[in-house]
C-alpha positions in Angstrom: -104.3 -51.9 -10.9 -102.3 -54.8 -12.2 -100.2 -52.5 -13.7 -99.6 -50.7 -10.8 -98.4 -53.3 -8.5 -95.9 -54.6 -11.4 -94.6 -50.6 -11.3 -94.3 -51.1 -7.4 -92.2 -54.2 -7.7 -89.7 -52.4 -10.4 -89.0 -48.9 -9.2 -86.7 -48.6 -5.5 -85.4 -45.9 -4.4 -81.7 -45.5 -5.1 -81.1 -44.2 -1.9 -82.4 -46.9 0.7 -82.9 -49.6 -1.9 -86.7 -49.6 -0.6 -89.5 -50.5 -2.8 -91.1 -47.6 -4.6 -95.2 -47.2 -4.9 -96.4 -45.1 -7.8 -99.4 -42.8 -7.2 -101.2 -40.4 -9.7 -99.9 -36.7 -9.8 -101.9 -34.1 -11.4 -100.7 -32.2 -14.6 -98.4 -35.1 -15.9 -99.9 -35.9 -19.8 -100.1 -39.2 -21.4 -98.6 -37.3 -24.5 -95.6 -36.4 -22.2 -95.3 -40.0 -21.2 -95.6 -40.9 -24.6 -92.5 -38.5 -25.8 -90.3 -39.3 -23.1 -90.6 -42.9 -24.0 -89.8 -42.3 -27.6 -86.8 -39.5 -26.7 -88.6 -37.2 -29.3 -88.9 -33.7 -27.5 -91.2 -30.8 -29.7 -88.4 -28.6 -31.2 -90.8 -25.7 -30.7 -90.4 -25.5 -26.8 -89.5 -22.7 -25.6 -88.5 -21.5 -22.0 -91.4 -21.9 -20.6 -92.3 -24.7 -21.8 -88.8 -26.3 -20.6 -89.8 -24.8 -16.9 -93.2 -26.4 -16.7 -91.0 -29.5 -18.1 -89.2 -28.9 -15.0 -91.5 -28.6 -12.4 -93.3 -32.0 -14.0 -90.5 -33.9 -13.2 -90.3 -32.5 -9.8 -93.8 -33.4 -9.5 -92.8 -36.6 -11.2 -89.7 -37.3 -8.6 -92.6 -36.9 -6.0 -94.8 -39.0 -7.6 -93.6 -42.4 -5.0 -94.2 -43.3 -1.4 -92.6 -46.2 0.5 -94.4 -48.8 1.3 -93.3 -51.9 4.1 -93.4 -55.3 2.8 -96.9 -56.2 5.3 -98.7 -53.8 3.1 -97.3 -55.0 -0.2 -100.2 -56.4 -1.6 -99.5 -59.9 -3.2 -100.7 -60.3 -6.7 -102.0 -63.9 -8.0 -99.1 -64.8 -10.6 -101.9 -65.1 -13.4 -103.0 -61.3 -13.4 -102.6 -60.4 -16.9 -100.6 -57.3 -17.6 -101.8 -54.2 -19.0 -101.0 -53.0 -22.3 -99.4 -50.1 -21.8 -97.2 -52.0 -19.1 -93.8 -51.8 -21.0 -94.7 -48.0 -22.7 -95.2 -46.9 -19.2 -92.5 -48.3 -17.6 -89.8 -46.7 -20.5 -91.3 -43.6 -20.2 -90.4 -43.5 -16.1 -86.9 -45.1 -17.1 -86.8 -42.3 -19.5 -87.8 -39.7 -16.7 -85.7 -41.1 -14.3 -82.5 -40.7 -16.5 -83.2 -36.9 -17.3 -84.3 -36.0 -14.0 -80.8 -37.7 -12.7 -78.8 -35.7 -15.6 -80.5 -32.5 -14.6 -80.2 -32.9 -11.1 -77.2 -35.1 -11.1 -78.9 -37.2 -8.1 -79.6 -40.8 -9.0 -83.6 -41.5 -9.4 -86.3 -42.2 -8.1 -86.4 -41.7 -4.3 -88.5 -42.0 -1.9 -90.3 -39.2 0.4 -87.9 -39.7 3.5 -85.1 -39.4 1.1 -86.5 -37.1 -0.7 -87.1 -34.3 2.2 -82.8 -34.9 3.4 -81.9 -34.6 0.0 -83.7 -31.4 -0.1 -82.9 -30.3 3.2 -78.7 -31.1 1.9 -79.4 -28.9 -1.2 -81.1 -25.9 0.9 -77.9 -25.9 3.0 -75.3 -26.4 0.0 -77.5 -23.6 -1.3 -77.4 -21.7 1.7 -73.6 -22.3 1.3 -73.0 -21.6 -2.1 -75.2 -17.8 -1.4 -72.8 -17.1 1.4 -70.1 -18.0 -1.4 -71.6 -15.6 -3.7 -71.5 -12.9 -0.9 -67.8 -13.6 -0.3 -67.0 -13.3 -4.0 -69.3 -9.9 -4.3 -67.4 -8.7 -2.0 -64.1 -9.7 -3.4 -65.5 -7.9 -6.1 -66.6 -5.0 -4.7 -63.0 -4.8 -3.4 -61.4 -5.5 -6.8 -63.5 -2.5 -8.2 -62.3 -0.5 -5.8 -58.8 -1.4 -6.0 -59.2 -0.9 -9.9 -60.7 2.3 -9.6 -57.3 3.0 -6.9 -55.0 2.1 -9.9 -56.8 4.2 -12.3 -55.9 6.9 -10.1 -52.4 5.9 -9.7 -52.0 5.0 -13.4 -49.7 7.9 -14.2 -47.4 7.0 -10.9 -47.2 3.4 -13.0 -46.8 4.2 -16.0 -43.6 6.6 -14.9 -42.6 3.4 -12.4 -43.1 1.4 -15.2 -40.7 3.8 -17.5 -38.3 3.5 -14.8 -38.4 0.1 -14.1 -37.7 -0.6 -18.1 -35.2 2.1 -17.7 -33.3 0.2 -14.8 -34.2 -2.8 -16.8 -32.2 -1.6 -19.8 -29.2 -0.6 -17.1 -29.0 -3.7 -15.8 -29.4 -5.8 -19.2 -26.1 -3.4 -19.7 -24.6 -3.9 -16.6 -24.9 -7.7 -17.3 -23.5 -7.6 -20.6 -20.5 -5.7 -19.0 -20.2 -8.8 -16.5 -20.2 -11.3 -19.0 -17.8 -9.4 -21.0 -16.1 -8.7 -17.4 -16.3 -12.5 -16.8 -15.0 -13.6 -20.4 -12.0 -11.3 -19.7 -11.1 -13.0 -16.6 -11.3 -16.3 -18.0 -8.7 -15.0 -21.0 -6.7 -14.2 -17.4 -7.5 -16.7 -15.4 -6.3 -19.2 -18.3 -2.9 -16.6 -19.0 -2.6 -17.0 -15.0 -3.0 -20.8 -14.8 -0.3 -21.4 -17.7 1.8 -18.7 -15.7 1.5 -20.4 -12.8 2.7 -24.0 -14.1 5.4 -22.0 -15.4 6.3 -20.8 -11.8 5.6 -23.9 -10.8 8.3 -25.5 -12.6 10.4 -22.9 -11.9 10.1 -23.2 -8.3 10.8 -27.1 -8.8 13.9 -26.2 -10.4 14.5 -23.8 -7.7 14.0 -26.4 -5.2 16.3 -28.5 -6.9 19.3 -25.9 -7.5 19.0 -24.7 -3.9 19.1 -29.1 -2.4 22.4 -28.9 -4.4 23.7 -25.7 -3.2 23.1 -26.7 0.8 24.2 -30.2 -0.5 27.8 -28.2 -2.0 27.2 -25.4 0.9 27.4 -28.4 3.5 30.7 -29.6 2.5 32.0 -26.1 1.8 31.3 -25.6 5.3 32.8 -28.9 6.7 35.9 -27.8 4.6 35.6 -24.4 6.5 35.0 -25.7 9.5 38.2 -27.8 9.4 40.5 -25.0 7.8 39.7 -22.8 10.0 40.4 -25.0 13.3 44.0 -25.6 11.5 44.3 -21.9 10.9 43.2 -21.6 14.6 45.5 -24.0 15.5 48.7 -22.8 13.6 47.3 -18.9 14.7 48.5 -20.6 18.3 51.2 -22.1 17.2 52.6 -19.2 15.2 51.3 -16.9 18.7 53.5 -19.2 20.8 56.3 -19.1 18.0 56.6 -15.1 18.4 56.8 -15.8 22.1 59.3 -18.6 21.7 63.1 -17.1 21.6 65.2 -19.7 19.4 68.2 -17.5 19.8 68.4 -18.8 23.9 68.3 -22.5 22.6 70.6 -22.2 19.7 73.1 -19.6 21.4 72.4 -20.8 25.3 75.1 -17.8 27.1 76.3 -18.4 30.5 78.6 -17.8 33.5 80.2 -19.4 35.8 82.8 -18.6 37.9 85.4 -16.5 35.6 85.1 -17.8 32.6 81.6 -16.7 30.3 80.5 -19.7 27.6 78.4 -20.1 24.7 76.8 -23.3 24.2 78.8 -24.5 26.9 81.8 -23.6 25.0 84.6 -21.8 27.1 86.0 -18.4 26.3 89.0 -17.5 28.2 91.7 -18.8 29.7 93.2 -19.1 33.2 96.4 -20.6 34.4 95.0 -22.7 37.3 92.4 -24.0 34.7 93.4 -23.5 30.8 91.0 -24.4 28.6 91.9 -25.7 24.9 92.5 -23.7 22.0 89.9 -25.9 20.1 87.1 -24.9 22.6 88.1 -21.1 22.4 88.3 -20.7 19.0 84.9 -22.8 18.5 83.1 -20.2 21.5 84.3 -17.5 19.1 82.7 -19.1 16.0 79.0 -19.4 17.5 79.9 -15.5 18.8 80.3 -14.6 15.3 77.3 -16.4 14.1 75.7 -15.0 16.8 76.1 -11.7 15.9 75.0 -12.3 12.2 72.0 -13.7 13.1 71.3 -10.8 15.5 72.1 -8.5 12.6 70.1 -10.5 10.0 67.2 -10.4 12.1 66.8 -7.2 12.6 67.8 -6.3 9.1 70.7 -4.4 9.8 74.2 -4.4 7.9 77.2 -3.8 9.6 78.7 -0.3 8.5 82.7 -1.0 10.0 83.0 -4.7 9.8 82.5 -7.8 7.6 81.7 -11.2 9.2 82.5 -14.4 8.0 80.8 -16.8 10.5 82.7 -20.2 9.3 82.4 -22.1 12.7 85.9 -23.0 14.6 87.5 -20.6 11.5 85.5 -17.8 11.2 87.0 -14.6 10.3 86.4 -10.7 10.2 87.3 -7.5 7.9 87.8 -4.1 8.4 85.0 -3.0 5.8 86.7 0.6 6.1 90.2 -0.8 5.1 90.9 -1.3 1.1 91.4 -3.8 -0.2 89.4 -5.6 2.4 91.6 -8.4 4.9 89.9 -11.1 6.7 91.6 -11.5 10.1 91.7 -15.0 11.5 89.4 -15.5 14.6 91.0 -18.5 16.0 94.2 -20.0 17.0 96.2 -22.8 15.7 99.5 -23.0 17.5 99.3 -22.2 20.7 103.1 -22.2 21.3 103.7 -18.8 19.4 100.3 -17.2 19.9 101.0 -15.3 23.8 104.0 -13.3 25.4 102.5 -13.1 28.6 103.0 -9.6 29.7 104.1 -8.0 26.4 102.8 -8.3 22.7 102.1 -11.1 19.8 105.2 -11.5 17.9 103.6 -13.1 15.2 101.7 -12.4 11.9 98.8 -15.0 13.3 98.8 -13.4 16.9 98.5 -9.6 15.2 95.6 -10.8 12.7 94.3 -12.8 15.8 94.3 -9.1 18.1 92.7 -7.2 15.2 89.9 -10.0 14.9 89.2 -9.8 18.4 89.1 -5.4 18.4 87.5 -5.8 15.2 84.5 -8.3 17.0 84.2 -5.8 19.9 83.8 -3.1 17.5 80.9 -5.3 15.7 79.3 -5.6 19.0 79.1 -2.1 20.3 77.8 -0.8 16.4 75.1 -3.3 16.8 74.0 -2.0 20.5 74.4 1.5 19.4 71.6 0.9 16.5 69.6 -1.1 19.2 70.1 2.0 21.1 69.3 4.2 18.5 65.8 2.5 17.3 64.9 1.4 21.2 65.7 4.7 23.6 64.9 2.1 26.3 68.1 -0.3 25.2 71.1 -0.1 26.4 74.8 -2.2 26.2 74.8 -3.9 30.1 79.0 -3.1 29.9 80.1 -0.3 28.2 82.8 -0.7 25.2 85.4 2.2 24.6 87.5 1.1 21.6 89.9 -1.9 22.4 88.7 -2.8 26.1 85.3 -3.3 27.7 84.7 -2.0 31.4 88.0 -1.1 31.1 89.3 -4.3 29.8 91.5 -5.0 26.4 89.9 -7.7 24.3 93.2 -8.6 23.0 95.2 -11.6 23.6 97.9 -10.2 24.8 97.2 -8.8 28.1 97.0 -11.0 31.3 95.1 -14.1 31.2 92.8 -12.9 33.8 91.8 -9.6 32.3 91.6 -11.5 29.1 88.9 -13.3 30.2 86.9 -10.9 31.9 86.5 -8.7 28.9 85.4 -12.0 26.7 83.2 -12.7 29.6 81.9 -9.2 29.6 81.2 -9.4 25.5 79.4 -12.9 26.0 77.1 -10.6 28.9 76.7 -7.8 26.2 75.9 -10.5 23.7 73.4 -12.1 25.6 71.5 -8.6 26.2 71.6 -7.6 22.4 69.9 -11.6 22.3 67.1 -10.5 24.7 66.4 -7.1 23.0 66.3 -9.2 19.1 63.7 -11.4 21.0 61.3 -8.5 22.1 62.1 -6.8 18.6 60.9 -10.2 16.5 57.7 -10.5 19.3 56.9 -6.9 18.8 57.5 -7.1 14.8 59.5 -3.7 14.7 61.0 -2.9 11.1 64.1 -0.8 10.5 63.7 2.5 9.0 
């Protein structure tokens, strides 16, 4: 009994940490104490034998009850201890140890703990069956499912041929993409090298064309200012054709009886006699008038040669051979008129012929003016010697004298007019 209550106050439970009496069980052996405290098991044990091993150290585990501390019985110090104290405590340490390993709970317990321990394995095992139900039916369904695919075996295995046929296609069409993609790298690089090459071009473009608007710029500033003097001098040269110099450099006139040129005289009167000097310079700007006339409109005189010389111009019969110039001025008035008669003199003779010879001029010119321009026509009409019935030589009466030169100045100034309209309209001579 000593021995006992020493057990008692060694064992708790590892549950509730309560103390732990020890009571007798029926069918647990001293010789099974004995081998569990040396750790020598028979080799011989079989199944069975390892059952009823089992179900000892169940009956073992239930082998304690809990006991309060009021009916702990207290032991005098000095109770000697049994001898197989120590043998009998290993043995349950022993026990203890295997029945935790087997059942991987931590021994001894007490009843209470005991029954919840059980009552926590019936439901895990309770769980663990419904477990087992789940995964026979998995099972179940897997068979069925296999049995499915050995139907449908030959449908795979053509799938499967078809599936490593499409395989191989694409493992080709791949390979045809990376040679596709190597390809287009070759030309991707040949098109980035062309493109720096364009690049630079284009810079050099850009440049080129900066200098061209740069030179185009100016060209057109040069333009611009060439063509407002063209523009200009077009005006200038429209008002030029428009502009008769003839009626500033051979201004004709009349007033009273007497006709002038450049406000030279020609004529003579006795209540007003004008100077020999003036007459003979009228007839020099008629003669250069005239050749002017002629020399614009590029036509030659086919009966007459002029010699405009100023005061001393002089005029040929171009029909007459060898050609003679007649003097077209005076220089001694004293022997130059017989009023009422003829010129005595060689002078006065050459001085008539000049005079018939520069009305003949006159009416040759009209006539071509006439001829080229139906619309032209001589204001006073010339019929050999005398004009609107008029001699133009000297030697009739003053009077008459100067009506006929005033009547040439009037046919001079009309032949002015027409070369005007002729330059203005730029007719040509055929």
């Amino acid at each position: 009994m000593a021995a006992s209550g020493e057990l008692e106050q060694v064992f708790v439970c590892q549950e509730c940490q309560r103390a732990l009496k020890i009571v007798e069980r029926k069918g647990v052996k001293d010789s099974t104490l004995q081998a569990l405290q040396t750790g020598e098991l028979p080799t011989y044990l079989d199944e069975s034998h390892k059952k009823k091993e089992g179900d000892a150290i169940k009956r073992l585990a239930e082998s304690f009850v809990v006991l309060s501390e009021s009916k702990v019985e207290k032991r005098p110090e000095n109770v000697g201890n049994s001898t197989n104290f120590h043998a009998q405590v290993q043995a349950l340490s022993k026990i203890f140890e295997v029945v935790s390993d087997k059942c991987q709970v931590d021994c001894p317990l007490c009843d209470q703990c005991s029954i919840d321990l059980q009552r926590r394995l019936r439901d895990k095992i309770l769980d663990v069956e419904e477990e087992c139900k789940n995964f026979q039916r998995c099972i179940d369904l897997l068979k069925k499912e296999d049995l499915a695919k050995q139907h449908n075996s030959e449908k795979e295995k053509e799938e499967e041929e078809r599936e490593k046929l499409l395989s191989m296609e694409v493992q080709r069409q791949i390979e045809d993409i990376r040679n596709e993609r190597q390809r287009m790298r070759k030309q991707t690089k040949q098109l980035e090298e062309d493109s720096k090459k364009l690049d630079e071009c284009e810079r050099l473009f850009w440049e080129e064309y900066q200098e061209y608007q740069l030179e185009l710029a100016v060209l057109q500033d040069t333009q611009g200012a060439l063509q407002q003097k063209i523009e200009m001098t077009k005006q200038q040269l429209e008002q030029l054709k428009y502009t008769n110099v003839y009626d500033d450099a051979f201004y004709i006139s009349s007033k009273g009886h007497f006709g002038s040129i450049n406000g030279f005289k020609l004529g003579r009167t006795s209540s007003e006699p004008v100077g020999w000097d003036e007459i003979n310079a009228a007839l020099g700007q008629v003669v250069l008038l005239l050749t002017s006339i002629a020399k614009q409109v590029q036509y030659e005189f086919q009966t007459v040669v002029l010699q405009p010389l100023g005061s001393y111009s002089r005029i040929a019969d171009r029909k007459s051979s060898p050609e003679i110039f007649n003097e077209l001025y005076n220089y001694n008035s004293s022997e130059f008129f017989i009023r009422q008669g003829t010129s005595s003199s060689s002078a006065g003779k050459r001085f008539n012929t000049a005079l018939s010879l520069l009305l003949r001029a006159v009416k040759e010119l009209g006539d071509y003016g006439s001829r080229i321009d139906s619309s032209f026509k001589l204001p006073k009409t010339i019929s050999g010697e005398k004009i609107e019935g008029f001699s133009i030589q000297a030697v009739a009466a003053e009077g008459d004298w100067t009506k006929a030169l005033k009547y040439l100045l009037l046919d001079l100034k009309a032949l002015l007019a027409w070369c005007s309209q002729h330059s203005a309209s730029g007719w040509r001579t055929r």
